[in-house]
ChimeraX commands (.cxc) that place a marker at each C-alpha (Angstrom):
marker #1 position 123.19,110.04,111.30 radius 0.5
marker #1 position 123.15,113.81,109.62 radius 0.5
marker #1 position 119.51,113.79,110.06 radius 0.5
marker #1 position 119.56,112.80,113.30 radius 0.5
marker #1 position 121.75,115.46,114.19 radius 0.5
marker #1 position 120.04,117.94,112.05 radius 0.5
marker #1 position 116.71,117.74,113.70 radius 0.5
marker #1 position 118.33,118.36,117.20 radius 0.5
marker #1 position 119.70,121.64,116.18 radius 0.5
marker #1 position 115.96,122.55,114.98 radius 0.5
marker #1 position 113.63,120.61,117.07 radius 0.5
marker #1 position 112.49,123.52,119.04 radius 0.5
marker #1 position 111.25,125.34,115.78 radius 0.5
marker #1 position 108.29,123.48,114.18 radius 0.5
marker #1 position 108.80,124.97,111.03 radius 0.5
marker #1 position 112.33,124.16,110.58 radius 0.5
marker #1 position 112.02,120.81,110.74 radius 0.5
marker #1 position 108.94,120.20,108.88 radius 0.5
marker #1 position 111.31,122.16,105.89 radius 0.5
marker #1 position 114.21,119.82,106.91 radius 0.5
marker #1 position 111.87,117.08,106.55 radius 0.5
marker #1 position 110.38,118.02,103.30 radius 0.5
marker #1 position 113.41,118.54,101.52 radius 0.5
marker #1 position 114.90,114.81,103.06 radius 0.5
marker #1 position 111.71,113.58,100.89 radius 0.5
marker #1 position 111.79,115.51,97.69 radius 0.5
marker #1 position 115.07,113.36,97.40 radius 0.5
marker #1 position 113.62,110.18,98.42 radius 0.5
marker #1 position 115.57,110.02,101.30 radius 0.5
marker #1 position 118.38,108.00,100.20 radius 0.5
marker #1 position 120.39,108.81,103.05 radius 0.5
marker #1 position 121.32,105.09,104.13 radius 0.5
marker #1 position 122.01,103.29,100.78 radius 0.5
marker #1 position 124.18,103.27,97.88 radius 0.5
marker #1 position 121.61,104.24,94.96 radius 0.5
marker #1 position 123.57,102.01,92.22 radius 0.5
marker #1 position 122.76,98.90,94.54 radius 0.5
marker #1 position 119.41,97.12,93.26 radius 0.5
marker #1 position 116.64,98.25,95.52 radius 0.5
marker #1 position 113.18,97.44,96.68 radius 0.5
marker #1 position 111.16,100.31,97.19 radius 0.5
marker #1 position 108.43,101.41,99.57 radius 0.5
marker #1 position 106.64,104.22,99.51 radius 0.5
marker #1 position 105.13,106.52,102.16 radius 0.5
marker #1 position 102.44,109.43,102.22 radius 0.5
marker #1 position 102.96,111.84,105.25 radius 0.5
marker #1 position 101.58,115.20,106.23 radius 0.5
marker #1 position 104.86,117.11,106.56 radius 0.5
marker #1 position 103.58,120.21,105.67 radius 0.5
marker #1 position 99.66,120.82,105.82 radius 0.5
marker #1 position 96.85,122.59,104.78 radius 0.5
marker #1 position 95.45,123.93,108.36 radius 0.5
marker #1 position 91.74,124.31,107.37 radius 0.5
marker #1 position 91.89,120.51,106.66 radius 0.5
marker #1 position 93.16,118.44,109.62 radius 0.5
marker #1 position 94.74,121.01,111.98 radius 0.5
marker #1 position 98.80,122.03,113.20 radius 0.5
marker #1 position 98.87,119.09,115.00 radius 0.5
marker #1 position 99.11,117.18,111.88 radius 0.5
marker #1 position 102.47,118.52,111.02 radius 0.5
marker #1 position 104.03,116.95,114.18 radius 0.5
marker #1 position 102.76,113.81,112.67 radius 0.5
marker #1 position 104.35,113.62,109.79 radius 0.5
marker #1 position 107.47,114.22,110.92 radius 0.5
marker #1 position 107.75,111.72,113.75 radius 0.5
marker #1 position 106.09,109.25,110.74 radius 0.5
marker #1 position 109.41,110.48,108.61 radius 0.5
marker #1 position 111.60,109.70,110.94 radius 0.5
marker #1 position 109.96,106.29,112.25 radius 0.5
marker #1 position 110.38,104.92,108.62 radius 0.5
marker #1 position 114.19,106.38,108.51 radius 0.5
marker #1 position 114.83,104.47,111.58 radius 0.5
marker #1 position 113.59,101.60,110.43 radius 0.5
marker #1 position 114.98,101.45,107.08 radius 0.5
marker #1 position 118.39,102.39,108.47 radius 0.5
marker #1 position 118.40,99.34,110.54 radius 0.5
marker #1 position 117.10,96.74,108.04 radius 0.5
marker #1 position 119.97,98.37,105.99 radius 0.5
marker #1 position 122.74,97.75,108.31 radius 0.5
marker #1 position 121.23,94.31,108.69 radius 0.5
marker #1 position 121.69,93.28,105.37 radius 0.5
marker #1 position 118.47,94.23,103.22 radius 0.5
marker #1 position 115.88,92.41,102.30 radius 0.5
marker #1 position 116.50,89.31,99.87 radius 0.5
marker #1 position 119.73,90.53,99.53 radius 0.5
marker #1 position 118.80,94.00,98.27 radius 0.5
marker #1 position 119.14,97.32,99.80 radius 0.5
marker #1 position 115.26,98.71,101.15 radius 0.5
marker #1 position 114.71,101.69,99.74 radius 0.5
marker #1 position 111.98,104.46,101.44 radius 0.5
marker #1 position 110.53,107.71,99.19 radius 0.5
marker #1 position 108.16,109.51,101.39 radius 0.5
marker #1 position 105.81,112.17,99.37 radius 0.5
marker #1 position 103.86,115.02,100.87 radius 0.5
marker #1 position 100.23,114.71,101.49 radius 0.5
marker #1 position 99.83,117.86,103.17 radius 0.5
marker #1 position 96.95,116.56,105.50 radius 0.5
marker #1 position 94.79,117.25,102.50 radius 0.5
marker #1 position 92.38,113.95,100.91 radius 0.5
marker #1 position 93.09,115.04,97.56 radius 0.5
marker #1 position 96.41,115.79,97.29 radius 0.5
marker #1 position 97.54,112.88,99.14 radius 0.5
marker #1 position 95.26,110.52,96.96 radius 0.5
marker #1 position 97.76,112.12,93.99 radius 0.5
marker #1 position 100.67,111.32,95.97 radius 0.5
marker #1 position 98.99,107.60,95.88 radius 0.5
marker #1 position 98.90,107.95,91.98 radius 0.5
marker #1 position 102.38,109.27,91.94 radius 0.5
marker #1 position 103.86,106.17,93.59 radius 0.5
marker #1 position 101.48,103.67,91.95 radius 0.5
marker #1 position 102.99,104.88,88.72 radius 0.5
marker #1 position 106.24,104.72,89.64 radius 0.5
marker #1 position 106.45,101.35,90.65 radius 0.5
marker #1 position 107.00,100.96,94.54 radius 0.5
marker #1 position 106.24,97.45,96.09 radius 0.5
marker #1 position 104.05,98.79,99.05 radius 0.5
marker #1 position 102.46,101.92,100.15 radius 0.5
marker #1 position 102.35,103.03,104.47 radius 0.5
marker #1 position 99.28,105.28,104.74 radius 0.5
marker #1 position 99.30,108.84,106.41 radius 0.5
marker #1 position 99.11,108.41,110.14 radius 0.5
marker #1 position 95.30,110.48,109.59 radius 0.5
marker #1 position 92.41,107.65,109.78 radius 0.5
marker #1 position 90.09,109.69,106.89 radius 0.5
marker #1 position 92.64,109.64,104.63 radius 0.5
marker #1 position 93.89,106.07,105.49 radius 0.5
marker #1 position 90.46,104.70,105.01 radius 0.5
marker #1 position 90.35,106.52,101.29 radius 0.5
marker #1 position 93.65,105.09,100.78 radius 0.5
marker #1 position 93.14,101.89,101.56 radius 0.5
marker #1 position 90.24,101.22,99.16 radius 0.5
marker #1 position 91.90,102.30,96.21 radius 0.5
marker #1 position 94.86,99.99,97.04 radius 0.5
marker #1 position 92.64,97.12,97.64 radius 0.5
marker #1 position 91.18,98.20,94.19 radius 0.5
marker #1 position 94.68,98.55,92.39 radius 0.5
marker #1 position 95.91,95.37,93.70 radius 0.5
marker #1 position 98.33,97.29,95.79 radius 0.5
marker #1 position 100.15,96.12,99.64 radius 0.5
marker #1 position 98.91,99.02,101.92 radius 0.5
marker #1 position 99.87,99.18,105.64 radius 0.5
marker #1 position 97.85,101.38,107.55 radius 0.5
marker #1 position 99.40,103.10,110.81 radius 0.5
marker #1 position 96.52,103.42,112.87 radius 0.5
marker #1 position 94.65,100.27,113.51 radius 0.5
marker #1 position 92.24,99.76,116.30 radius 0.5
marker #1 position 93.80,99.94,119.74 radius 0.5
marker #1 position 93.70,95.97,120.11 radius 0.5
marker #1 position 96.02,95.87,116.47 radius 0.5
marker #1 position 97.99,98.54,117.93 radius 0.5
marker #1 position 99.16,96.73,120.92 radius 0.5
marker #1 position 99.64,93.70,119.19 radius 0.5
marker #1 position 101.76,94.90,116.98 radius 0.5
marker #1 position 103.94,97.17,119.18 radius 0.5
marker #1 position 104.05,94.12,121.40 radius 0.5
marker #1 position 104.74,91.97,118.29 radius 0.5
marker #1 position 108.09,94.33,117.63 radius 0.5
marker #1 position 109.24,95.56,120.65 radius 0.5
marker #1 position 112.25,93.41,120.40 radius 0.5
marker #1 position 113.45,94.23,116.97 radius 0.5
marker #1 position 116.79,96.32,117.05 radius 0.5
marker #1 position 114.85,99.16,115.10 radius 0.5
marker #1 position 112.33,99.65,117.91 radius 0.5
marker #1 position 115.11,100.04,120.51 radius 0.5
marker #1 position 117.10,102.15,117.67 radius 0.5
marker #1 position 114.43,104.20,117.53 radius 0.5
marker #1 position 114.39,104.58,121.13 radius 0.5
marker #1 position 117.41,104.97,121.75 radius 0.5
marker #1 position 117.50,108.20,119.09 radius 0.5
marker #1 position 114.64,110.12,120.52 radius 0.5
marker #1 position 116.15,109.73,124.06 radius 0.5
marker #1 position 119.69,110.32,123.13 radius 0.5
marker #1 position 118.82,113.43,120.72 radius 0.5
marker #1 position 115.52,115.02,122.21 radius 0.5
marker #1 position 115.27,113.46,125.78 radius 0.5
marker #1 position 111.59,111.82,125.02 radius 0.5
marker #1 position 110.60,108.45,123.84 radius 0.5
marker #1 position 109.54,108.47,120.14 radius 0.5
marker #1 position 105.99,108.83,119.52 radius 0.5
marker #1 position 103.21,106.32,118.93 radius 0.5
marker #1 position 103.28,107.64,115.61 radius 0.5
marker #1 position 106.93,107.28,114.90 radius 0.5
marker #1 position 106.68,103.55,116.58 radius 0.5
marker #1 position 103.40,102.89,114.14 radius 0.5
marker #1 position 105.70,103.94,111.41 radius 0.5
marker #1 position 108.87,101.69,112.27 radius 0.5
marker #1 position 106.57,98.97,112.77 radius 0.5
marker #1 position 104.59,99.11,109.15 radius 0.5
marker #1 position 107.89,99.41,107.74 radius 0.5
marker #1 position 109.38,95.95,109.73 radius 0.5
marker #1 position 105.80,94.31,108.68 radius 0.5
marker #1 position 106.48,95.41,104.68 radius 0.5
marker #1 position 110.20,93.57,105.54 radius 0.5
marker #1 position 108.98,90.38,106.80 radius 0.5
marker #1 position 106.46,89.77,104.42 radius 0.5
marker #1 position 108.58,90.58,101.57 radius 0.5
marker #1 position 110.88,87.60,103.28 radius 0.5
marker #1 position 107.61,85.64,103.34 radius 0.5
marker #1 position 106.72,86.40,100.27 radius 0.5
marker #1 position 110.13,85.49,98.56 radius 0.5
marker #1 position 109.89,88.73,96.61 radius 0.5
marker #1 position 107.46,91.89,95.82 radius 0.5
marker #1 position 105.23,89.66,93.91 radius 0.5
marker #1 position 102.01,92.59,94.63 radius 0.5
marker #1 position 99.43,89.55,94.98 radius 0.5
marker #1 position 101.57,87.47,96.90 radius 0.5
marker #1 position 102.89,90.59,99.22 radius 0.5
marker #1 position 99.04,91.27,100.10 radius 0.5
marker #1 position 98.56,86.98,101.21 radius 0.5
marker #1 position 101.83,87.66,103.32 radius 0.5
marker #1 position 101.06,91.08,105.08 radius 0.5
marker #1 position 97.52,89.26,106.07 radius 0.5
marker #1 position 98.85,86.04,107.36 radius 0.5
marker #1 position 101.43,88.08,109.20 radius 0.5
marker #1 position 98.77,90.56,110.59 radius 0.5
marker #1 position 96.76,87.17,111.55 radius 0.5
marker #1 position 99.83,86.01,113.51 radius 0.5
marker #1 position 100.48,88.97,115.69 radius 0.5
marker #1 position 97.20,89.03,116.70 radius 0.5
marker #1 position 96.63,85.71,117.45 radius 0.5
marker #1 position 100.43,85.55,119.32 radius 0.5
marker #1 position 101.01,88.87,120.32 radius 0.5
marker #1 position 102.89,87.57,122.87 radius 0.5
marker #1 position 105.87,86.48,120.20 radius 0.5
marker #1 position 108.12,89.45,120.14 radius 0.5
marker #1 position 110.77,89.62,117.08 radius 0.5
marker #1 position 114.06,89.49,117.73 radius 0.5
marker link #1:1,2 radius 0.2
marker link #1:2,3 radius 0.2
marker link #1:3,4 radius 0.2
marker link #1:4,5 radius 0.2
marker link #1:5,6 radius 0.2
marker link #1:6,7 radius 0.2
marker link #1:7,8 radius 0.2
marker link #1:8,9 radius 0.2
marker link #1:9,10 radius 0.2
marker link #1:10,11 radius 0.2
marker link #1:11,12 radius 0.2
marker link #1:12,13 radius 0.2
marker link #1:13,14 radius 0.2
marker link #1:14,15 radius 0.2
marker link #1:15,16 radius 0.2
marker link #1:16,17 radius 0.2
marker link #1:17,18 radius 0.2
marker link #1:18,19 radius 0.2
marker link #1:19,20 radius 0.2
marker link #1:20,21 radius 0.2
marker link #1:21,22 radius 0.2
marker link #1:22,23 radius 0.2
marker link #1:23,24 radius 0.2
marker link #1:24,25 radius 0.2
marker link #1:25,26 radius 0.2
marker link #1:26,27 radius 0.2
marker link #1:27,28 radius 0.2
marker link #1:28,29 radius 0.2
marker link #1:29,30 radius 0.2
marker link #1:30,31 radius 0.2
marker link #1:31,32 radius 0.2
marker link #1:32,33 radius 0.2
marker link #1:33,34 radius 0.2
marker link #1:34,35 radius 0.2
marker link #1:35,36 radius 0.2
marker link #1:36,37 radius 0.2
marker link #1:37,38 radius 0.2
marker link #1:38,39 radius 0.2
marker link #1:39,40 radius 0.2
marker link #1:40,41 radius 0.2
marker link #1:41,42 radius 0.2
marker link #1:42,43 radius 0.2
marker link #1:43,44 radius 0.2
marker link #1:44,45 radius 0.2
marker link #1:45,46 radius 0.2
marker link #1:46,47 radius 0.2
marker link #1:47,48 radius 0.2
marker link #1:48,49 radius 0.2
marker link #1:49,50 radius 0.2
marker link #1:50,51 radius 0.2
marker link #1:51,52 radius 0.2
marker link #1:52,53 radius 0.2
marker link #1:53,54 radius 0.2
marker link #1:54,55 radius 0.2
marker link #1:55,56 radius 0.2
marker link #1:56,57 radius 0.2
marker link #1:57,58 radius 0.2
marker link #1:58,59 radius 0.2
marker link #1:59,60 radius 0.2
marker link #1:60,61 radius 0.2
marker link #1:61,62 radius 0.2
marker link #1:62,63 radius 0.2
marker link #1:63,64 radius 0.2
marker link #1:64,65 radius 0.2
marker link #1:65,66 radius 0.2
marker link #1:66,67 radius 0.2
marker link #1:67,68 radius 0.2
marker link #1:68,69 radius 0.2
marker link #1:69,70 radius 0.2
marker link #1:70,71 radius 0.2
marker link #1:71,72 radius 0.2
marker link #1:72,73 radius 0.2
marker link #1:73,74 radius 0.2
marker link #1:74,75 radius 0.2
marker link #1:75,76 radius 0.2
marker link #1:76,77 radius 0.2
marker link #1:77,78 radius 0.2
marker link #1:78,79 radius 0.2
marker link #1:79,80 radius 0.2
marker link #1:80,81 radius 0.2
marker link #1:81,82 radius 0.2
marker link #1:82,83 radius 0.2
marker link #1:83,84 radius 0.2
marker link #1:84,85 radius 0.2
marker link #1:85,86 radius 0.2
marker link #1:86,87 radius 0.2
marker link #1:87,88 radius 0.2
marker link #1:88,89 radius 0.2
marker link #1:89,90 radius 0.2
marker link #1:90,91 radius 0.2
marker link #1:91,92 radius 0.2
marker link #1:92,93 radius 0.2
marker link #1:93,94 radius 0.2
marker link #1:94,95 radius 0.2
marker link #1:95,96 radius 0.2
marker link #1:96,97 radius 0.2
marker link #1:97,98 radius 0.2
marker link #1:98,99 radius 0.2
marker link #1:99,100 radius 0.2
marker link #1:100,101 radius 0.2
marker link #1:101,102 radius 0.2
marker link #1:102,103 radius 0.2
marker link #1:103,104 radius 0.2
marker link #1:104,105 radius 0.2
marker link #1:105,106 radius 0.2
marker link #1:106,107 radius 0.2
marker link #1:107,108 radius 0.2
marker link #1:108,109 radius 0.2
marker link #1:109,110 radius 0.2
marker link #1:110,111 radius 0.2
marker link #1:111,112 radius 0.2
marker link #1:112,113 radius 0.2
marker link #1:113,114 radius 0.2
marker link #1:114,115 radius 0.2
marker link #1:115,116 radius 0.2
marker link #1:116,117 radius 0.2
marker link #1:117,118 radius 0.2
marker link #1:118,119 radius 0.2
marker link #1:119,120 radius 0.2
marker link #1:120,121 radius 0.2
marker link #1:121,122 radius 0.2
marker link #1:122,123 radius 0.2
marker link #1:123,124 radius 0.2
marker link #1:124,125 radius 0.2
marker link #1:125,126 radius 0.2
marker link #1:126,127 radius 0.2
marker link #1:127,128 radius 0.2
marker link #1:128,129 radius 0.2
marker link #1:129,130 radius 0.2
marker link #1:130,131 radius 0.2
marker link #1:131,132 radius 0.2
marker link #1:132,133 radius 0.2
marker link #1:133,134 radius 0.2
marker link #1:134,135 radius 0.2
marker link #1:135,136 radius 0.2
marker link #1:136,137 radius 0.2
marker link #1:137,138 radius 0.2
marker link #1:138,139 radius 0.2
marker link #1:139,140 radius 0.2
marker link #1:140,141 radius 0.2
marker link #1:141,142 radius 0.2
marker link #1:142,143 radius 0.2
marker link #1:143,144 radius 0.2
marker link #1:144,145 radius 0.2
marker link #1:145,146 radius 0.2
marker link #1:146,147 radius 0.2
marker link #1:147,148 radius 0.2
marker link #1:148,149 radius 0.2
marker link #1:149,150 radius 0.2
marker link #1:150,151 radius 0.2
marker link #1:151,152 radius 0.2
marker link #1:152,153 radius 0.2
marker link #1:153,154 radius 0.2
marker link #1:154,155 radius 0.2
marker link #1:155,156 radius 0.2
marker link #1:156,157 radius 0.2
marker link #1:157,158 radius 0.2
marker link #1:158,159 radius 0.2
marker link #1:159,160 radius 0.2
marker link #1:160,161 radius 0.2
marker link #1:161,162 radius 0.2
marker link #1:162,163 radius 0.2
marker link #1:163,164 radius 0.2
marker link #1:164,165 radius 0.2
marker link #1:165,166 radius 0.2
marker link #1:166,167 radius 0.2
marker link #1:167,168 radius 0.2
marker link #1:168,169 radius 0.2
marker link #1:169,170 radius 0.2
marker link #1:170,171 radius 0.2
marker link #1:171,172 radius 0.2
marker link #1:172,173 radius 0.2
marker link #1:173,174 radius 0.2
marker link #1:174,175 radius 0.2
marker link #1:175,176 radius 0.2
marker link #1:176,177 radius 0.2
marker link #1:177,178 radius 0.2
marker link #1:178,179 radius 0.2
marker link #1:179,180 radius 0.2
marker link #1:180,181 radius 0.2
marker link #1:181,182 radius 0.2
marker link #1:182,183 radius 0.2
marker link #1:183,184 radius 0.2
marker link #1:184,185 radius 0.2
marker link #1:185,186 radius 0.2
marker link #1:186,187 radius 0.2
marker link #1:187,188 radius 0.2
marker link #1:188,189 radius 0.2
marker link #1:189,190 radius 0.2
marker link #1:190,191 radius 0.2
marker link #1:191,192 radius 0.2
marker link #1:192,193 radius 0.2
marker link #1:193,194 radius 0.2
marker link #1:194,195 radius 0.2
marker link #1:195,196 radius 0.2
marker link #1:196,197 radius 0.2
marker link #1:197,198 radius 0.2
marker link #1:198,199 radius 0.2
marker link #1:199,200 radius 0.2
marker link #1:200,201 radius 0.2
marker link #1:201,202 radius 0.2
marker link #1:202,203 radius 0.2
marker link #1:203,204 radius 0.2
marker link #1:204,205 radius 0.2
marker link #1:205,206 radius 0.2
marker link #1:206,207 radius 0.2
marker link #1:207,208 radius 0.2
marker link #1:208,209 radius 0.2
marker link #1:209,210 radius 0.2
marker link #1:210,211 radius 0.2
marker link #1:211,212 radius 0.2
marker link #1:212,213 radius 0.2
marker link #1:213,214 radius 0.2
marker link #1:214,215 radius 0.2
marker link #1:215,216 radius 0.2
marker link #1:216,217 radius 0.2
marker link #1:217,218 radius 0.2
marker link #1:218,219 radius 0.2
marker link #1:219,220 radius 0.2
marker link #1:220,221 radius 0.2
marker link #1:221,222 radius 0.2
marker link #1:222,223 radius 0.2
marker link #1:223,224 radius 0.2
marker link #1:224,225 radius 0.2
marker link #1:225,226 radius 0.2
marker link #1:226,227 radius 0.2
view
């Protein structure tokens, strides 16, 4: 994994990483695919860099970990086979921490056609976000929920082979477990899988029906790990 092995050479130097980062997503981070296979397409809107006076440094650290959640995650759907027989595909755009700049990210990947959108891991912003989705007609996940969502959901996942991948990366490379926001991140990215599969497709209306029956099921069975 060249990120992977990028980040640990920089991980002590905030700014390194968050350039590393930036310039994974100005490609669309099509590290784990072949780009003439058909794709589905998520996008994602993180704070990798920032604009201080808005949210704060800390905010930085967040979008990376976000990054490399969704990386994870699409790596091992990936090796798994897809989704529907297609290769997932993951664009993340910069949002800088800033309302209105990541509200034009929104409009940037509205336009361009993704299937579903994960929020910035920043509630304000999620919030804004997540009206103007509901509004477009757009699938939205948001990363932080209220702690009772939270733990269902973590619970819900904690057996998928991208939770332990992820894991097993930030132990193995950095000698930490990953972040609740990287594990919020992998997770919105496995709940966008399944309810594709439930869906049958990226159909946007039926995609919202199956992302709400899904988010009805872990948190009425939180109990039911995937596997």
């Amino acid at each position: 994994m060249r990120i992977v092995r990028a980040l640990n050479r920089l991980v002590r130097h905030t700014k390194a990483v968050a350039t590393l980062v930036l310039v994974v997503a100005s490609v669309g981070c099509h590290f784990f695919g072949n780009e003439e296979e058909e794709l589905i397409t998520i996008g994602a809107i993180f704070p990798i860099s920032n604009d201080f006076s808005v949210v704060g440094s800390e905010s930085l650290t967040w979008g990376i970990h976000s990054a490399f959640g969704t990386l994870i995650a699409k790596q091992a759907i990936n090796k798994d086979g897809g989704v529907l027989g297609k290769q997932l595909d993951l664009i993340i755009l910069d949002g800088k921490g800033n309302p209105e700049i990541a509200l034009q990210r929104y409009d940037e990947h509205k336009n361009n056609g993704v299937v579903a959108l994960i929020s910035p891991p920043i509630g304000a912003i999620a919030t804004l976000m997540s009206e103007k989705a509901k509004n477009d007609g757009l699938p939205l996940l948001v990363q932080n929920l209220s702690p009772q969502q939270m733990a269902a959901r973590r619970e819900y996942y904690k057996g998928h082979p991208a939770m332990k991948d992820l894991s097993d990366t930030y132990y193995i490379n950095f000698g930490y477990g990953p972040p609740s926001t990287a594990s919020n991140a992998c997770e919105c990215v496995l709940m966008l899988v399944d309810a594709i599969k439930l869906a049958g497709g990226t159909n946007k209306e039926e995609l919202i029906s199956a992302v709400n029956e899904i988010s009805q099921k872990i948190l009425s069975n939180p109990e039911n790990s995937k596997s």
